[in-house]
N, C-alpha and C positions, 0 to 999 in steps of 0.2 A: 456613632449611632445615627442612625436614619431622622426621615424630621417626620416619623412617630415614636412613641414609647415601647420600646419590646424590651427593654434592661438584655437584651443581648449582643454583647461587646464582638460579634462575628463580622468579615467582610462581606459584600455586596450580595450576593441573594440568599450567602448561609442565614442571615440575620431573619430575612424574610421566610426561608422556608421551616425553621424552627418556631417563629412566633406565633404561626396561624396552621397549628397540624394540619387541617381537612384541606384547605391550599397548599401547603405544604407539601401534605403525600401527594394526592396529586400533581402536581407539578414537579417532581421529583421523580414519580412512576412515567410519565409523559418524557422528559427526560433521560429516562433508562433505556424506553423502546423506542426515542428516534435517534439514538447515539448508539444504544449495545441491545436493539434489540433485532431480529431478520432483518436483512439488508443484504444485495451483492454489492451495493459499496460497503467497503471494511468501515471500522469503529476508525481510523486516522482519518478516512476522507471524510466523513460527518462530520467530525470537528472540526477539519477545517475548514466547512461548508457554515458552521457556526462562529468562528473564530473572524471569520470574511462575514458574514454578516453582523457582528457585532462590530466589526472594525469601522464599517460602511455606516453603522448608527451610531460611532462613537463613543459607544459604553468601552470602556476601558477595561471594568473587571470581568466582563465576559470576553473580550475578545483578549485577554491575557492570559486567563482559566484554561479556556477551551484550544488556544493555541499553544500550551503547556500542553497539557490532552493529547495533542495531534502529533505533538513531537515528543512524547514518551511514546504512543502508538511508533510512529515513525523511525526514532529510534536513530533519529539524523543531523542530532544536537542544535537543532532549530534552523536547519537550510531553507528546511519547505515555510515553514511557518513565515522564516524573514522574506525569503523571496515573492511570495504570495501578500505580505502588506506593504514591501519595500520596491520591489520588482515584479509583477504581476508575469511580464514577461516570459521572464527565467523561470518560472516554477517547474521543479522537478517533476510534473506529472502528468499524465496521460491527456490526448488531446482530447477527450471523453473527456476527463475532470474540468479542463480549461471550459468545455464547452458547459458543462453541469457549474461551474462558478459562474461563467456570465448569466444563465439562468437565475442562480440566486441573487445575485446582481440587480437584475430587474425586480424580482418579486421584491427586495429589501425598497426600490423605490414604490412600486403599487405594483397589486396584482395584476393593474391594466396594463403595466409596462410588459409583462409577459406577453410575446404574439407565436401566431405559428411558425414565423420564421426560424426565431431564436430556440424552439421547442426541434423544427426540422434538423437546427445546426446541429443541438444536443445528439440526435436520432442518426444525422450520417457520420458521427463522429463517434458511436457506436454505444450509445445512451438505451435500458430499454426505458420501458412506460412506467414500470416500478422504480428505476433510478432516477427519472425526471418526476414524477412524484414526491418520493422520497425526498427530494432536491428541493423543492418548492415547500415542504412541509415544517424540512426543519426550518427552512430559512423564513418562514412566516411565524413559527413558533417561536425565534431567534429573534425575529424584531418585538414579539411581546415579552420575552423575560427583558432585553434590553429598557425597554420602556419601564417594567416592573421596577427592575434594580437600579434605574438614575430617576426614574420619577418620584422613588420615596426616597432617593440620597443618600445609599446605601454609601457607605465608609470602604474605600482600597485599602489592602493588607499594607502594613508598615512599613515591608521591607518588599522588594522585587523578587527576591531570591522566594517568597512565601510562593508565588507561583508555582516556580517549580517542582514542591513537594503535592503542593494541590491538582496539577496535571498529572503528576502520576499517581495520586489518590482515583481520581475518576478514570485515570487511562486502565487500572486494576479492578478496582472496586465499583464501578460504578454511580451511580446515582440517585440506589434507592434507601429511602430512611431507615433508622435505624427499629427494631418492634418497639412499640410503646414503653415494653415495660423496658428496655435499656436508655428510654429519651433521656430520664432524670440525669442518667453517670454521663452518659454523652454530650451534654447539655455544658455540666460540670466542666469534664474534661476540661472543651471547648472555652468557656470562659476563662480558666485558666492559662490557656493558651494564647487566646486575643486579648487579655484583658489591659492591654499599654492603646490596643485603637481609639 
């Protein structure tokens, strides 16, 4: 449990977005369309644009989630994901991407850390102005749910392996809540489910 009262036995921002609906949906619809919603970067490279920003701010259950996410999208038993927190290096992927990571990079320390340099690198390594956008949005939006989810001390699932069925939960279904009138059995479920956290 978080260090407030939600009596919801869920991990790190499920707890959060269930207990306060009107932040909740929000935050969850906000989530839909910078992950799965228009983009020519695909739904794998947003999250792993989220995954590296939460790594960078040390939330742990977002950058586990969402790097789960990128390797169900991916579909590459976790190459991209390790190589990109382990070996920045080797990453499997395009020097566009490499260059739209250091981008996020900077934003996740300030937005001031962002110059035209680093926006040029994105741009000759074949970035357009929607993908370097796009780049800088989630990764600013990534450093507020990280802050959300360890500044109210949100609880990590029990096991590691709970990852993996949660990344492919979001790599499918996405991110948006459930209609109201299903919250109560969902709720349910869920409790039954985490209820050992």
């Amino acid at each position: 449990m978080s260090y407030i009262k939600t009596d919801l036995p869920f991990p790190g921002i499920l707890e959060l977005l269930f207990y306060k609906r009107s932040t909740g949906k929000a935050l969850s619809n906000l989530a839909q369309t910078l992950l799965h919603g228009p983009s020519t970067l695909s739904s794998g490279e947003r999250e792993l644009i989220a995954a590296y920003v939460s790594r960078l701010n040390n939330c742990e259950f977002c950058c586990e989630s969402h790097g789960a996410a990128a390797t169900a999208h991916f579909k590459d038993d976790g190459k991209t994901i390790t190589c990109l927190l382990d070996a920045a290096d080797e990453i499997p992927v395009s020097g566009k991407m490499k260059a739209l990571l250091l981008v996020a990079a900077k934003v996740q320390q300030s937005g001031k850390a962002v110059n035209a340099a680093i926006i040029e690198q994105a741009k000759l390594a074949g970035a357009t102005d929607e993908e370097i956008h796009d780049t800088v949005l989630i990764s600013a939006a990534f450093c507020m749910f990280n802050r959300y989810v360890d500044g109210l001390g949100t609880q990590l699932p029990t096991q590691k392996s709970d990852y993996v069925a949660m990344g492919q939960r979001l790599a499918t279904k996405g991110y948006k809540q459930p209609p109201a009138i299903l919250l109560p059995l969902v709720k349910w479920i869920m409790k039954r489910k985490y209820k050992s956290i």
